[in-house]
C-alpha positions as CSV (number, residue, x, y, z in Angstrom):
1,X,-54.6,-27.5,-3.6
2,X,-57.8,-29.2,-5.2
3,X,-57.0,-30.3,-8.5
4,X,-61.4,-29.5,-9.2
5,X,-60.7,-25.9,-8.9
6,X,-58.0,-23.5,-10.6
7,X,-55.8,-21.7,-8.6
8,X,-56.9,-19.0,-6.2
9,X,-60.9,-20.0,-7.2
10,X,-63.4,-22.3,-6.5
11,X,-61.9,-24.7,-3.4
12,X,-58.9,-22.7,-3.7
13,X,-60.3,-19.8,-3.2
14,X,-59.4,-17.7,0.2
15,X,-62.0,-17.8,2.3
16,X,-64.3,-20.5,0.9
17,X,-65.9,-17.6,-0.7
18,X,-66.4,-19.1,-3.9
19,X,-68.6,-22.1,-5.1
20,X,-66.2,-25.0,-6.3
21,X,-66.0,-25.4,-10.6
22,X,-67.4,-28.6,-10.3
23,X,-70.9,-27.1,-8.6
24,X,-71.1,-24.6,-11.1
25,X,-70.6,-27.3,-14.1
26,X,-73.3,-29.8,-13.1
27,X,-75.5,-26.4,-12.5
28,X,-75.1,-25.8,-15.9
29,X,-74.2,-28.7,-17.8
30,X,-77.8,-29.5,-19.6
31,X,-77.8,-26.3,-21.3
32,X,-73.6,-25.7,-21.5
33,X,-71.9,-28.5,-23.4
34,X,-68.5,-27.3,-22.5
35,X,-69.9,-28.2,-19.0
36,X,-70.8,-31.5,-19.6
37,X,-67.5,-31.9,-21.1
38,X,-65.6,-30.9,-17.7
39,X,-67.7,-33.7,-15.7
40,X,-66.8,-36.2,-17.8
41,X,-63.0,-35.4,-17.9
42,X,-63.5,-34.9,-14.3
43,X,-64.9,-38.7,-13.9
44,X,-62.2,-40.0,-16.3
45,X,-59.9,-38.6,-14.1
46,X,-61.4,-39.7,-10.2
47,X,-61.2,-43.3,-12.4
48,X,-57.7,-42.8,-13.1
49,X,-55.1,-44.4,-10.6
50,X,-52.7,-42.5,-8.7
51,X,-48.8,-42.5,-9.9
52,X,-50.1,-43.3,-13.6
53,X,-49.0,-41.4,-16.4
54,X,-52.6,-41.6,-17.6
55,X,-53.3,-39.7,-14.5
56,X,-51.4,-36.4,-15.7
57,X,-52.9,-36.7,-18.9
58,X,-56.2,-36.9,-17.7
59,X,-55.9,-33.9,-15.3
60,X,-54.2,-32.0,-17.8
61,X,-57.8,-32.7,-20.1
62,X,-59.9,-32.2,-17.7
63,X,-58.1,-28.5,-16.4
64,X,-58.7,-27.3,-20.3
65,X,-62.4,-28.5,-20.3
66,X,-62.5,-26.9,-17.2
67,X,-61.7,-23.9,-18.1
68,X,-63.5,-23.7,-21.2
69,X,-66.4,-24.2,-19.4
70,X,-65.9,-21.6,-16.7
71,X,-65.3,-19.5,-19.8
72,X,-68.1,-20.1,-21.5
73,X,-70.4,-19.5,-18.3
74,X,-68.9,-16.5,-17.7
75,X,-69.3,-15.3,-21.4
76,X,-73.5,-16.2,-20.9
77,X,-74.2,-14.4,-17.8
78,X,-77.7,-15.5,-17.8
79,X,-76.1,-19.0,-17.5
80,X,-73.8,-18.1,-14.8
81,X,-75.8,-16.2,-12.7
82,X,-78.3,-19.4,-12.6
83,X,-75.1,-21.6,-11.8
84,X,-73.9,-19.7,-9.1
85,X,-77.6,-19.9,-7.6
86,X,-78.3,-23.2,-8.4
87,X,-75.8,-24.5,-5.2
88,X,-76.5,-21.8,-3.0
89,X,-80.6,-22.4,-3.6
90,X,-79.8,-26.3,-2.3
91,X,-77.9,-25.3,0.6
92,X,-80.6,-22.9,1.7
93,X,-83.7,-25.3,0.9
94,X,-81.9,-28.2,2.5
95,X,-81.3,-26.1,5.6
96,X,-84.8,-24.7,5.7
97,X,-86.3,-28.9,5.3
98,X,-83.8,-29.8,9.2
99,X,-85.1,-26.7,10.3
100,X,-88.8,-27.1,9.9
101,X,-90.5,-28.7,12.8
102,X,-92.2,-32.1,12.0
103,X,-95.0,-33.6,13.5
104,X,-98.4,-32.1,14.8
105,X,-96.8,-30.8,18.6
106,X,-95.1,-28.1,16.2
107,X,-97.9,-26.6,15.3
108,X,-98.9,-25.8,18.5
């Protein structure tokens, strides 16, 4: 299980249906500060070494940040509706840019 995502949501979500919780915090973390909050625990704990008893503690942090924040987004649905885009509008832009022919023989 991926320790980004709560259980059954994001990553963990059946079906890859979901957008992880890290995607939606850096979507909204200028406006959200419970957001930016979460990515910073999250970086604390990546930085963290495996088998440390810091480790725990700093998963443990980040999972209540986390989870504040996915409250708070869900509480602002402005917010979260422009979070949930945010990844969705990269993916399709980026696909869009390999898909566009280059050069002038394309425009033939």
């Amino acid at each position: 299980m991926a320790d980004c995502c709560p259980p059954g949501h994001g990553c963990n979500a059946p079906g890859d249906g979901e957008p992880c919780a890290l995607t939606l915090c850096r979507a909204a973390a200028e406006q959200e500060d419970d957001a930016a909050l979460a990515l910073d625990r999250w970086q604390a704990l990546e930085a963290s070494s495996e088998g440390d008893g810091e480790r725990r503690f700093r998963r443990r942090a980040f999972e209540r940040a986390r989870n504040q924040a996915l409250i708070a987004l869900a509480m602002k649905p402005g917010l979260w509706l422009a979070a949930r885009r945010a990844p969705l509008q990269a993916a399709v832009s980026s696909a869009r840019s390999r898909s566009r022919p280059r050069g002038r023989a394309a425009h033939r």
